[in-house]
N, C-alpha and C positions, 0 to 999 in steps of 0.2 A: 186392466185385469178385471175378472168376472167380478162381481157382488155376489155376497152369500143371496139374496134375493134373485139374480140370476141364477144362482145353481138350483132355489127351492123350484126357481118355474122349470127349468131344464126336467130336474127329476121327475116333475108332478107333468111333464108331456107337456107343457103351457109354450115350450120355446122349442121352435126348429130345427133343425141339426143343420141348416146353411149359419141360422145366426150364433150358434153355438160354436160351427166352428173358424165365423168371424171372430170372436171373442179369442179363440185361442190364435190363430194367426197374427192377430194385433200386439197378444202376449208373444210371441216368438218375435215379433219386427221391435220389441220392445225389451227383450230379454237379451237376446243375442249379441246386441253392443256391448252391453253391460257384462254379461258372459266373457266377451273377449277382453274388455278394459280388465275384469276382475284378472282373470286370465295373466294379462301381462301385467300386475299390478302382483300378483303371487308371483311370476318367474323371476321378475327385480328381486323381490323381497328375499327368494330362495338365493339366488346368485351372493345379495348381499351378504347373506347370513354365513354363505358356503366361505364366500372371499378374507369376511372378519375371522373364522375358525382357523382358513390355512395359514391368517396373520400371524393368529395367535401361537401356532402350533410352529411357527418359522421359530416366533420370540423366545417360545420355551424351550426350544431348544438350544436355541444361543445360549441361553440362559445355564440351561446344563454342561453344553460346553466349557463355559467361563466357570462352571462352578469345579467340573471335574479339573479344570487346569489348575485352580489356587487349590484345590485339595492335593494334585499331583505335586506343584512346585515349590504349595508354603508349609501344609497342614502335614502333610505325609513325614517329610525331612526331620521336622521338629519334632514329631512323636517319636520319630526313630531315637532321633537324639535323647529325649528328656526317658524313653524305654533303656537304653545304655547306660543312661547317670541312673538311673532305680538300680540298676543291675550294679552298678560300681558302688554305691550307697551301700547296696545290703549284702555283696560282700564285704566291705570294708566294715562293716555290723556287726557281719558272722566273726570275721577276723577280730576286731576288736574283744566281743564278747567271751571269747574261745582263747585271747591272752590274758582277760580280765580273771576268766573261771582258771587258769594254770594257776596265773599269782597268788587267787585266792587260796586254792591248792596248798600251793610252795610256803606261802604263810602260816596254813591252820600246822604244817607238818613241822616248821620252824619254833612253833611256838611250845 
């Protein structure tokens, strides 16, 4: 690669433009490999990163699956259920309360 010292003499007319573009040539015989190592050393890298995501994206789904199924076959069932016994509780509440309020009725009139 040039020196800042070769590019003062380039500018100032001091270097030739055969050794100037010696200098770039050497950088291109020199860049190029490195270019293409970089090159395949980014396209692993992407692959990798692409291959871990669709990993991930298998898992979370499984995951949702197994989640929707104990919600369908444990969670769901039991809410229904324990929604049925509220609803039997609080009529048997209403009921209760509404022979409590007669009697009390029947007594104030008895009295």
């Amino acid at each position: 690669m040039a020196s800042p010292s070769f590019a003062n003499s380039f500018a100032q007319g001091n270097v030739s433009l055969q050794s100037w573009a010696s200098g770039v040539s050497q950088f291109e015989q020199v860049a190029a490999p490195l270019a293409s190592e970089l090159l395949a050393t980014l396209e692993q890298e992407h692959t990798r990163e692409v291959v871990t995501l669709y990993e991930e994206q298998v898992q979370l789904r499984e995951e949702l699956r197994r989640v929707v199924d104990l919600m369908e076959q444990e969670v769901l069932p039991r809410e229904r259920q324990l929604h049925n016994m509220f609803e039997q509780l609080n009529a048997a509440f209403h009921s209760s309360a509404e022979n409590m309020r007669r009697q009390h009725e029947a007594s104030k009139r008895t009295k």
